[in-house]
C-alpha positions, 0 to 999 in steps of 0.5 A: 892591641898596641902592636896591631895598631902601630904603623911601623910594620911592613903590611902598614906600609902598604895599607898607607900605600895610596898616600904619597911618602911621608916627608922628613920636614916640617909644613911651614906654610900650613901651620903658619895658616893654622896659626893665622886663624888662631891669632884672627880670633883675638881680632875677631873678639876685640870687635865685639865690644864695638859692633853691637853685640848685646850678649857680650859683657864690654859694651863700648860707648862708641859702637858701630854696626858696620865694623859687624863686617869684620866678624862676618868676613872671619866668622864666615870661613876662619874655623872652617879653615882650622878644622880642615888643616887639623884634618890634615894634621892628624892624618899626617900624625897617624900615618907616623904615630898610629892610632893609639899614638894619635890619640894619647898625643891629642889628649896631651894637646887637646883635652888637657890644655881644655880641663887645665885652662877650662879651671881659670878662664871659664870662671874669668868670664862668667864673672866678666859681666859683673866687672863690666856693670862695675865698671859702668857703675863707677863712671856714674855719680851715685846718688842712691839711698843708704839701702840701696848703696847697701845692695849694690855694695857701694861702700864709698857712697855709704861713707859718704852718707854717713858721714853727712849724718845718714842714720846706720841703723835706720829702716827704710821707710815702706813695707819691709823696713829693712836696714843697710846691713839687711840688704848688704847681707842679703847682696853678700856684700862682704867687705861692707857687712864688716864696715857696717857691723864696725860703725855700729849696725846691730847685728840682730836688727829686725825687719817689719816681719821680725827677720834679722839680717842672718835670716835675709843672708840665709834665704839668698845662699849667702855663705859668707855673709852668713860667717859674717854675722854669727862671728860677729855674735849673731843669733842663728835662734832667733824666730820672725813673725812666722816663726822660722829660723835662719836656717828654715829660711834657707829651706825657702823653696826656690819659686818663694826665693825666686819672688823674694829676689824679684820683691827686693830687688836683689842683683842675685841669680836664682841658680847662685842663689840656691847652690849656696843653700847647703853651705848655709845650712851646715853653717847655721846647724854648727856641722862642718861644711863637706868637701862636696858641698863646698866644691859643688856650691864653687862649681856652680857659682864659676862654672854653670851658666843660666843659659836656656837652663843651667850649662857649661859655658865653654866659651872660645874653648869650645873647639878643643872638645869638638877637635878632640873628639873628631880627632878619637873618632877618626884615629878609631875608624881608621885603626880598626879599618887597618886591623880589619884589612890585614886578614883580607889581604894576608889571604889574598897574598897567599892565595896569588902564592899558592896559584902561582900568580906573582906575576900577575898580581905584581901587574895588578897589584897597582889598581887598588891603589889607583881605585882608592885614589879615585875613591878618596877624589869622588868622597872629597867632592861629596863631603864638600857638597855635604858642607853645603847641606850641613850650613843649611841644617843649622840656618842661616840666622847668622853669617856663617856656621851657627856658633854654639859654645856650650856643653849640655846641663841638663836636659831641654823641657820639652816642645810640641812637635805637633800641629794644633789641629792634631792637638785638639783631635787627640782631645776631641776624639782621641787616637783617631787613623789620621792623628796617628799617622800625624804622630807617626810623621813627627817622629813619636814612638809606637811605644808611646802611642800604646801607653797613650792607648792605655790611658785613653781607654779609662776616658772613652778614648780621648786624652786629657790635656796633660796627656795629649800634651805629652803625647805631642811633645819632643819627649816622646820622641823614639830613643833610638837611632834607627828609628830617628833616623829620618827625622835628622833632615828637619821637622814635619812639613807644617812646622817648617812652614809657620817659621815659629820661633819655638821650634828648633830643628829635629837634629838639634833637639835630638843631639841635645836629649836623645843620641847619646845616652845620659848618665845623670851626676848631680845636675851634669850630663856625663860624658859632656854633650857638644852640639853634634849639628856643629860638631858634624859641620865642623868633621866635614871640613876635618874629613876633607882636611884629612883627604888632602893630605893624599893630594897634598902635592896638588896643592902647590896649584894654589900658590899661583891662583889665590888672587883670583879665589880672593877676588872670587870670595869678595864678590860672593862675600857681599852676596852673602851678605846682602841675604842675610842683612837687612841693614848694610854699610853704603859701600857693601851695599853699593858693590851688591847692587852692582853684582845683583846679576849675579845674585840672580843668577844664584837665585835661579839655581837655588831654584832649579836645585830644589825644583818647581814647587820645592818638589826635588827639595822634598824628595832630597829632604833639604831645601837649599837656600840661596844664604847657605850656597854663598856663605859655603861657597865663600868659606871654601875660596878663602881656605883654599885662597888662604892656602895657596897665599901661605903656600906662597909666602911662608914655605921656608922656615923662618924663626920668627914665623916658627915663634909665632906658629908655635905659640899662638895656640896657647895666646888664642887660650889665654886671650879672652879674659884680657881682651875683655878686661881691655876693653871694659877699661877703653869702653869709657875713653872718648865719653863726654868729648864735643869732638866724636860724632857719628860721622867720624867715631869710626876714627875712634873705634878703630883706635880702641880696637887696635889698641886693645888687639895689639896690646894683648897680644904683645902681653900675650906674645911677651909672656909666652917668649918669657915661659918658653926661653926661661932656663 
């Protein structure tokens, strides 16, 4: 199989006939760009802690919506670019390596740089909040009560207390009447449990309800807190007024625990809670702790976030997988395209042998080639077409391709794909012609229509809730392609309309649950699922990427026109945000006032595409929205501006740049743990200061953030020149 998939045959070189000799140097100027938008990253991260964005962990104390502008003008194009020059890398390292040598290479680049740095970074930045609320926490003059500074593990507001004559072993006053090391147990407070057991805390203290701080450790899946205690001679036998044990309470079931967490205020998370369970109860049972329990409890506690159920956050890693796999599939399809062609044309060439039509094929032999040029031309310009209905197939929610970082733990529950009306037909009258038809239309299978009929017949034909609620839901849904086929352009009609919240599109529900077959492995979809509407997205761009490298000689028209791409790109960028913000800087605001013509203009097209009514729209099975047709538009004149720019300024080697292409891959892998560690440490600079005000805090914000990405990636750069040149 090798052999048939090696390039280095004679029938190989004139399979790859319709792409131009391969040259002997190297694309300065292309990597050069490929590194440009790996290095825009770091930039585009640093912004975050500053531009009001709440799910990231670093919140700065000075923050401005408007510097949201410059993650809107990289997001919108910035891996758009990366993924089509990695397109024309591939193909340009298939036509060298082949197939399998393609694809051994990228598993060395791609996926094994995504497991090794995947096991320090993803745990570094699940925990990064926890630093950040530290952070916060310090800046503040604690005045909490023992208990409390128990809880939050403030062990230097606890000796203070003590130190002013605050009782160890007292019970806070109310219901529970637990003591400090009740809370510091329950916390997993290490560090203070040990302090307090030293300063006297009784290790079987009790609680109103009998309970020891081993039983308040046990229930929240504190392993360490629970080795603690019984070294320190606590008694895993003792009962509470119920009668349980240590280890009965770490059989809690998980709504009791989740309640207990909710009662005691614990800063604890359910998952972390319960992924610790087992550990305790090896502990508390004298058994040693398997290895499997030990890594399964350390995975899930570094590694799954609660994130609409429990995923692998992958975080900025998550293109190394998507490029893996784009990379695979494309070396495959084109593999067994090769190996599939030699027999046509092996029998063609001996057919022109046998009727003695050399001659004549020799004259002919060009216009297959000619053929594939106009071919590979007329796909290009559809794929790029296609980029258009892909941004739309996402949304529009945010500016640019919809950013989704995770793997799939677990299966989503199940939503209603159907209308009410057809929800109380079900009910009222059962499978009556018109709610079949309705359960047709939403995607569900015959099959479970007929188990529905079957279990209608016991009730006179109707359906109970329970069961009219699963009939209608996205769980009974068909399983395979072909018959989802057409429900990969969006949900039925009415769901579309009501813009409910709930609803998700039909090719992302899909993709999550159903295209591709779980092999359940504890609580992990095996193999990893990416969110396959981006993934599509993103291989539209790697296709055309992959495309240009048969007309990679075209592209020098670009060196001399990307001052007019750019200029064209500033004008739709500010279209493109005048759709999709409510809210813009004066300045964007001004400048898409005066282009409101335009803007016009794009409206009225949008409109014609989709026809009076919508009626095109619909037979098409897409909608174009005016937000989708600039934000695309915008991202293919900054690739190709970007393209000609680089062409200008970077095709000749030079050592630095070299340097720079060569290692900003692996600063863009290592960079987001310090970026946000940078900036929990300036989030406070500037606080309390007379002299920032909202007029000129733009002053101070754009310090902080030069600060932090100059400083990590000069560590950055620094470090990697010290691992490159050590001898």
């Amino acid at each position: 199989m090798a052999k048939d998939l090696s390039p280095n045959t004679e029938a190989d070189s004139e399979t790859l006939s319709l792409c131009p000799p391969l040259p002997p140097t190297r694309y300065h100027d292309l990597d050069a760009l490929r590194a440009f938008a790996m290095l825009l990253g770091i930039l585009l991260h640093a912004v975050l802690s500053f531009n009001q964005t709440p799910i990231w962990p670093a919140q700065d104390k000075f923050q401005d919506a408007d510097f949201q502008i410059i993650n809107n003008s990289i997001h919108g194009f910035r891996m758009q670019l990366f993924f089509l020059v990695s397109g024309f890398f591939a193909c340009m390292m298939w036509l060298k390596r082949g197939t399998l040598g393609l694809i051994w290479h990228r598993f060395k680049r791609i996926l094994l740089p995504l497991f090794v740095f995947s096991l320090f970074i993803i745990p570094a930045l699940t925990h990064m909040p926890k630093l950040a609320e530290r952070k916060k926490e310090a800046a503040l003059e604690s005045t909490a009560s023992i208990w409390d500074a128990a809880k939050e593990g403030d062990l230097d507001r606890i000796q203070e207390l003590l130190a002013a004559g605050a009782k160890i072993n007292r019970a806070k006053p109310g219901v529970i009447r637990s003591t400090a090391l009740h809370n510091a147990s329950a916390a997993g407070e290490t560090e203070l449990i040990s302090f307090l057991l030293d300063s006297g805390a009784k290790v079987d203290a009790s609680d109103s309800n009998g309970a020891t701080p081993l039983h308040w450790a046990a229930l929240m899946g504190q392993t360490k807190s629970t080795r603690i205690l019984l070294e320190a001679g606590a008694s895993p036998n003792l009962k509470d007024k119920d009668g349980e044990t240590p280890i009965q309470s770490a059989q809690t079931s998980r709504d009791l625990t989740q309640m207990a967490i909710w009662v005691l205020k614990m800063p604890l998370e359910i998952d972390t809670v319960m992924s610790g369970r087992r550990e305790v109860q090896s502990l508390l049972s004298g058994e040693p702790i398997g290895l499997w329990t030990t890594l399964g409890s350390f995975f899930q506690r570094n590694y799954l976030s609660k994130f609409f159920g429990e995923k692998i956050v992958l975080h900025h890693l998550w293109f190394l997988y998507d490029l893996f796999l784009l990379c695979v599939g494309f070396a495959l399809f084109l593999g067994v395209a090769r190996v599939l062609g030699r027999p046509f044309r092996a029998a063609a060439r001996k057919c022109v042998s046998r009727l003695g039509a050399e001659t004549r094929w020799n004259r002919w032999e060009s216009l297959p080639r000619r053929a594939g040029t106009i071919g590979l031309s007329v796909l290009a310009l559809l794929l790029i077409l296609e980029t258009y209905r892909s941004q739309d197939e996402m949304g529009t929610g945010e500016f640019g391709p919809e950013t989704a970082v995770f793997l799939n733990a677990e299966p989503l529950p199940a939503v209603q794909v159907v209308s009410d009306d057809v929800f109380r037909t079900l009910r009222q009258k059962g499978l009556t012609k018109e709610a079949v038809s309705s359960l047709r239309d939403a995607g569900i299978s015959e099959t479970a229509i007929e188990e529905a009929r079957a279990v209608a017949a016991d009730t006179g034909g109707r359906l109970k809730r329970d069961a009219a609620k699963q009939l209608g839901s996205s769980s009974s849904l068909g399983i395979h392609v072909g018959e989802l086929w057409d429900h990969l352009g969006g949900l039925p009609a009415h769901l579309s309309v009501e813009k409910n919240t709930t609803w998700r599109s039909a090719p992302q529900y899909l993709a999550e649950n159903t295209l591709v077959s779980r092999i359940p492995l504890e609580n992990i979809a095996f193999p990893p699922e990416p969110a396959w509407w981006k993934l599509w997205h993103y291989g539209v761009y790697f296709l055309v990427g992959a495309i240009l490298f048969r007309f990679r000689r075209i592209l020098t028209i670009l060196r001399s026109s990307w001052p007019f791409l750019f200029a064209l790109a500033v004008i739709t960028f500010a279209l493109s945000l005048a759709e999709t913000r409510k809210s813009l800087p004066e300045f964007i605001g001004w400048f898409a006032a005066v282009l409101s013509p335009l803007g016009d203009l794009v409206d009225n097209f949008v409109d014609w595409f989709n026809g009076v009514d919508g009626k095109s729209a619909k037979e098409r099975g897409w909608e174009m929205t005016s937000a989708s047709l600039l934000l695309t538009t915008y991202s293919w004149l900054m690739i190709f501006g970007f393209i000609g720019l680089f062409k200008m300024i970077s095709s000749k080697p030079r050592k630095w740049i070299r340097f720079v292409s060569n290692s900003s891959y692996w600063l863009y892998l290592a960079h987001m743990p310090l970026v946000d560690v940078l900036q929990i440490w300036v989030s406070d600079w500037g606080a309390g200061s007379d002299f920032w005000t909202k007029d000129n805090q733009w002053i101070l914000i754009s310090l902080k953030l030069s600060f932090v990405t100059v400083t990590s990636t000069i560590l950055l750069l620094g470090s990697y020149f010290l691992i490159q040149y050590t001898p």
